[in-house]
N, C-alpha and C positions, 0 to 999 in steps of 0.2 A: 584522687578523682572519686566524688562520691557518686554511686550510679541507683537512682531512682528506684528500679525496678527493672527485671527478668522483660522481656516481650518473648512469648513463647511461640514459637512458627509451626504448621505443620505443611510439610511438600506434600503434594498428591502426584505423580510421577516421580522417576528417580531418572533420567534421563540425562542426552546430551547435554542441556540448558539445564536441567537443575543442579540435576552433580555441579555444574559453574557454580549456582545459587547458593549454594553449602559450601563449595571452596570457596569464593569471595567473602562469604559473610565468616567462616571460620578465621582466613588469611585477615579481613581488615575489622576483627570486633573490638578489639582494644581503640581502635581507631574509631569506629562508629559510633563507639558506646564516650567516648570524648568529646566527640558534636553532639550527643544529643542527652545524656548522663541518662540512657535507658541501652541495655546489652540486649541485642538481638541472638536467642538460642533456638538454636532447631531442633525442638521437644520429639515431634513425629515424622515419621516417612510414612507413607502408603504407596508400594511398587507392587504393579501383578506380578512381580518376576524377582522378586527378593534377592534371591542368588546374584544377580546382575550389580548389585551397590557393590563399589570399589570397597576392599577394605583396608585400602592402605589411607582413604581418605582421615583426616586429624579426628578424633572424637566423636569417629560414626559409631563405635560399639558403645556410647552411653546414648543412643538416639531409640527412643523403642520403632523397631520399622516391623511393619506387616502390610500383607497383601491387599485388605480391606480399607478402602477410603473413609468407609462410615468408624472405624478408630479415631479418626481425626474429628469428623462433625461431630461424637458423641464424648471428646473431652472438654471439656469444661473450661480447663486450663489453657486449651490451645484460642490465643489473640486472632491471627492471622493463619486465613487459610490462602498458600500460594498453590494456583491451581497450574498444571503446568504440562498436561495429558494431551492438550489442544483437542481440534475438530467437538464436534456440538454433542455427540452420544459418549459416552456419559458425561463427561466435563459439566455441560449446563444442570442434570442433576443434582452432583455435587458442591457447585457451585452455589443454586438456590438455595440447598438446604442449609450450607453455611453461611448464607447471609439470616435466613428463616429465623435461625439459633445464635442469630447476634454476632455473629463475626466479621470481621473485616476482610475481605478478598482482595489478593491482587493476581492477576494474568497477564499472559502474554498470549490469550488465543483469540483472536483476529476473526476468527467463523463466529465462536459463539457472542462475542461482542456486537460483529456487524450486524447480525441474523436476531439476537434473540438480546439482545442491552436493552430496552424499554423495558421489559421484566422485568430483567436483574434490576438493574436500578429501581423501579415499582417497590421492589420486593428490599433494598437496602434501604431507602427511605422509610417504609414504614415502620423497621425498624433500627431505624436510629444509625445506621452503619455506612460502607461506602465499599465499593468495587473498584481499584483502580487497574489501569490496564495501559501505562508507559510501554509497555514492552511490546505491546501488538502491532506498531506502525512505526517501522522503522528504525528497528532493533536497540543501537544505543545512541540513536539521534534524540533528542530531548524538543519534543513538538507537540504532544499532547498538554503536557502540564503546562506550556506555556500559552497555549491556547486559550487553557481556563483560567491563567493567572494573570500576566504578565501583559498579553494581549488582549485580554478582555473586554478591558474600555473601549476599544478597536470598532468600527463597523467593516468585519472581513466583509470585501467582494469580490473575492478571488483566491485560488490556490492552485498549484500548478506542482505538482511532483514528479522526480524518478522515482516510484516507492519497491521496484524489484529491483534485486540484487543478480537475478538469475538472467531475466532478459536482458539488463543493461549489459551483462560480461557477454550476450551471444552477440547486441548490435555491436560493440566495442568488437569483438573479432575480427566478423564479420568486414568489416570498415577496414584495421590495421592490417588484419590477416588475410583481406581477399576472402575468406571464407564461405561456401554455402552455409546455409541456415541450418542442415542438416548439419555437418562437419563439426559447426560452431555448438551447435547443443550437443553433439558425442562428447565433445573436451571439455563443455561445462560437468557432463555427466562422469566424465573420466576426474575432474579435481575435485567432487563432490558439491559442484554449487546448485548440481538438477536432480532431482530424484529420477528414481526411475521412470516413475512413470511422471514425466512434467508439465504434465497438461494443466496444473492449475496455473502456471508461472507463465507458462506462454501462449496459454490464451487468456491472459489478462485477468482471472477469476482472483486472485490473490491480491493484487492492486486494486482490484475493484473492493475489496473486504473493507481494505485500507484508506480509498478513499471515503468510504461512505462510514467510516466511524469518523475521522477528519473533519468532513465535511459537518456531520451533524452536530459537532461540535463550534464550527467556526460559522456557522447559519442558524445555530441556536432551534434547529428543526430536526427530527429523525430524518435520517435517512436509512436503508438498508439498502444492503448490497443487490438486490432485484430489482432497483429501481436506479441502477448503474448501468448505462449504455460501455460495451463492451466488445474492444477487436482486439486480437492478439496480435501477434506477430509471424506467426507460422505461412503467413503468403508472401511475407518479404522476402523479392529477388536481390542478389547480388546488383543485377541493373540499376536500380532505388536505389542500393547503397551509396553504388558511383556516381546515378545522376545527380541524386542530393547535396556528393560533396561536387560535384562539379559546378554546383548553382548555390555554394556560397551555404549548405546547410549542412547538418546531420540528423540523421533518424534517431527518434529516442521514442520510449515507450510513455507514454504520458498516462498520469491523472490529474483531470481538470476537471474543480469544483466551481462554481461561480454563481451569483445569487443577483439577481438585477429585477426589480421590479415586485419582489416577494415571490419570485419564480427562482427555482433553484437547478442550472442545469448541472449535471455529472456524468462524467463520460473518462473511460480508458480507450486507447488509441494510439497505434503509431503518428508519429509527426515528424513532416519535416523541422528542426529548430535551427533558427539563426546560428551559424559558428560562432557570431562574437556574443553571443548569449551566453552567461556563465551555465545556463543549465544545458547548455549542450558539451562543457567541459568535464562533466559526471562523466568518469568511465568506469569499465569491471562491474565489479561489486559491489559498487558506493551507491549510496540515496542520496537523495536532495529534497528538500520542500521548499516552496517559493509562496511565502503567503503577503497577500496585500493588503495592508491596513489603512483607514480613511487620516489616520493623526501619523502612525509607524511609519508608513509608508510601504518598504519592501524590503521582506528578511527574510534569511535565508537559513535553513538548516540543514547542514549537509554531514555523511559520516558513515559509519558501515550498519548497512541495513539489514543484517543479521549474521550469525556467529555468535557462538557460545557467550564468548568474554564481553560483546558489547550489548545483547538480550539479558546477562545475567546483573548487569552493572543496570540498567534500566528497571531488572524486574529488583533490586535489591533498592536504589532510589524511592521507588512506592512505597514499600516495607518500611523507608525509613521515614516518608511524609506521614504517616500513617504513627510509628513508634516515637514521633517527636512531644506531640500532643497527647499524647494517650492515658486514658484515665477510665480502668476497668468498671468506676460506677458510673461515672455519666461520659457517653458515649455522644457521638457526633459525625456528621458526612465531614471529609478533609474538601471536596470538589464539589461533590452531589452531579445531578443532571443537570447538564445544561441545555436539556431539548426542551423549552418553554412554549415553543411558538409551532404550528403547523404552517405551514408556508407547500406550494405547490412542487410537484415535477415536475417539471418541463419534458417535452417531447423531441427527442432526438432530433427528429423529419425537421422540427420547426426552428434547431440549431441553425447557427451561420459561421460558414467555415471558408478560408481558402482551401484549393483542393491541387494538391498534383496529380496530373494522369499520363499513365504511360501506354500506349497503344502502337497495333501493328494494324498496319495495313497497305493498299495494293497502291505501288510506285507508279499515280500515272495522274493528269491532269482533273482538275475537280472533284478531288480530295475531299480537300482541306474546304472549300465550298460547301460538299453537303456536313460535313460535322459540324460546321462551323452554324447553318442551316437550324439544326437542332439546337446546341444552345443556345442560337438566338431565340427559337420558339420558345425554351424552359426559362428565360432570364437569365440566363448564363452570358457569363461575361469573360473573357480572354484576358488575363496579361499577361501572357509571354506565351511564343512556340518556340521548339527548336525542333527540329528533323533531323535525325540519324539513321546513316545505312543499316539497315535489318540484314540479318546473315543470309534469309534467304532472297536470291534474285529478285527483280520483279517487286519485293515491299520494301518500304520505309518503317521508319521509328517515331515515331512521333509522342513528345514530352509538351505535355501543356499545366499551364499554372494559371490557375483561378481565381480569380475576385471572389472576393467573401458573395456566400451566395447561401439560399433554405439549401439545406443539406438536401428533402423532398426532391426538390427540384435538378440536382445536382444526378440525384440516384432516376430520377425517369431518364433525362440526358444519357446517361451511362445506358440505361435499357434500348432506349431509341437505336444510339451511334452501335451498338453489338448488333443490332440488325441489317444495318447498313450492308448493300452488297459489297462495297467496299475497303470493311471494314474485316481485317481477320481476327482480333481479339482485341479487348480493352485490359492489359494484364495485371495494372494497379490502379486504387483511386486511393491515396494519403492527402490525410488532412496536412492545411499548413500551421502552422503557428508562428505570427511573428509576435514574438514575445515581448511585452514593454521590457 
């Protein structure tokens, strides 16, 4: 096997996901270096905590490792910087500076891609290079690059994901296990799928990252994660859980990108989803993407949305799009930007949604009259009630399902019916989705 040329890497962390990066590429180089007759070796490390690199790993003591990231931007020799530190302080630093100085980037950080990509990419175009970032949406699902390639010709108008791993294993509980929402985040936090602190996963801020690089790619417009309408899941009762499946659904955590009119709405959200939907059969751990194409039609990608072995297999995938082609004097984007076009947000208020609502209030004749009263003044429209006994005496239950309606309108409704003397609390409003 005759092999081209060396592709020299340097890691900037030495972490859960990279230590994978360096076993994978050590365990399969003979084999890499076959598909593409160019050997992937990983020249540098840069760990603020040196002591921490395994040393039982294969051929880490010929690897020069130090504490300093800028080792890495100021070798010469090093092709590809894999950045892999995540969050935006320092990462995007080092990241600019190694495109700045001609390098090829690939990541797996999700913040700094959502938040601050129009730069980096600014900054790899002019010269000559490329940032790829397979890893940041959906661990070892393969939906970025085929966004840019393979889908391309495509006019997306639509995209519909599980993109957390963490939320989906609380509603999957939740649902099989009875579970409060509390109970169900301790045991995610007990197998290690929540951090400690897991406010980014369950209130939706991590999905949201991930739609809006997705998106910006599949609407050919920036998008960032600020301009992602965003609910977590932290007010899901137990009640939801059951009423959902008793009405023929299940709650999942959504992200819905969709593009109509040169208007681009995006939004994360609980939803009720159709059970014979296949994206309501995502359980645990696992992601899905659901994108709709004008010729494709509708394809699915579904797989585990993050973990060591399938983040590191994706972030090693770049490296190799990147070392197939690779020619140290003339250099070239493998993707480039595809944010060509400004196209508008859309205003949440001016969304159209079905809605489920679950409320209590007082058991006694002319109810159902004045709420009913209200929607009709906001243009709300009824398709289904059901009434169930409430624990305490004297109230009822009451579960209503909504005709697609301005979300605007939906939310005065809701403000109206909480004032009602009648009325003791409105305790959920979830969107519906019936999914093509």
């Amino acid at each position: 096997m005759k092999i081209d040329q060396d592709i020299n890497i340097g890691l900037i962390g030495f972490g859960y996901i990279a230590s994978c990066v360096y076993r994978l590429i050590s365990e399969q180089n003979d084999y890499i270096a076959s598909k593409i007759r160019k050997r992937l070796k990983v020249a540098r490390i840069a760990e603020k905590d040196p002591g921490k690199l395994k040393k039982d790993l294969p051929g880490l003591s010929e690897v020069a490792v130090s504490s300093d990231a800028g080792d890495i931007l100021a070798d010469d020799d090093i092709d590809i910087v894999v950045e892999l530190i995540g969050g935006i302080v320092p990462a995007y630093d080092f990241v600019s500076k190694a495109l700045e100085r001609g390098k090829y980037v690939v990541t797996a950080n999700k913040d700094m891609i959502a938040n601050k990509g129009k730069k980096l990419f600014d900054i790899a175009e002019s010269k000559g290079v490329d940032i790829l970032f397979e890893a940041s949406v959906g661990g070892g699902i393969p939906i970025i690059g085929p966004l840019k390639s393979s889908l391309a010709s495509n006019n997306i108008n639509k995209l519909v994901g599980i993109l957390n791993g963490t939320t989906n294993y609380i509603l999957t509980r939740m649902e099989k296990d009875g579970l409060s929402f509390g109970d169900a985040l301790n045991m995610a936090q007990d197998l290690g799928y929540a951090e400690k602190d897991p406010s980014a996963d369950i209130e939706g801020y991590d999905a949201a990252c991930k739609l809006a690089i997705l998106s910006s790619i599949a609407f050919s417009s920036r998008v960032v994660v600020d301009d992602v309408y965003r609910e977590g899941i932290t007010s899901l009762k137990a009640a939801d859980i059951e009423n959902a499946r008793d009405m023929g659904y299940r709650i999942k955590l959504l992200a819905i990108g969709r593009e109509q009119d040169r208007k681009i709405t995006v939004k994360v959200h609980p939803a009720l989803v159709p059970r014979d939907h296949i994206l309501a059969s995502i359980e645990d751990t696992y992601n899905a993407v659901y994108v709709y194409g004008n010729f494709v039609g509708q394809v699915m990608s579904y797989g585990r949305g993050a973990g060591d072995m399938p983040t590191a297999s994706s972030v090693v995938g770049d490296i190799i799009k990147i070392a197939r082609n690779y020619d140290r004097q003339k250099k070239g984007t493998v993707y480039g930007c595809s944010c060509f076009e400004n196209k508008q947000i859309s205003d949440i208020d001016e969304d159209r949604s079905k809605f489920y609502l679950l409320m209590d209030v007082l058991d006694r004749p002319g109810v159902l009259a004045k709420i009913s009263r209200v929607f009709g003044d906001n243009s709300v429209s009824i398709e289904s009630m059901i009434q169930k006994q409430a624990e305490k005496e004297g109230t009822a239950r009451l579960i209503f399902i909504i005709h697609e309606v301005l979300n605007k309108n939906l939310y005065k409704s809701i403000e109206q019916i909480s004032d009602l003397d009648v009325v003791l609390k409105v305790l959920s409003a979830i969107r519906v989705e019936d999914l093509e």
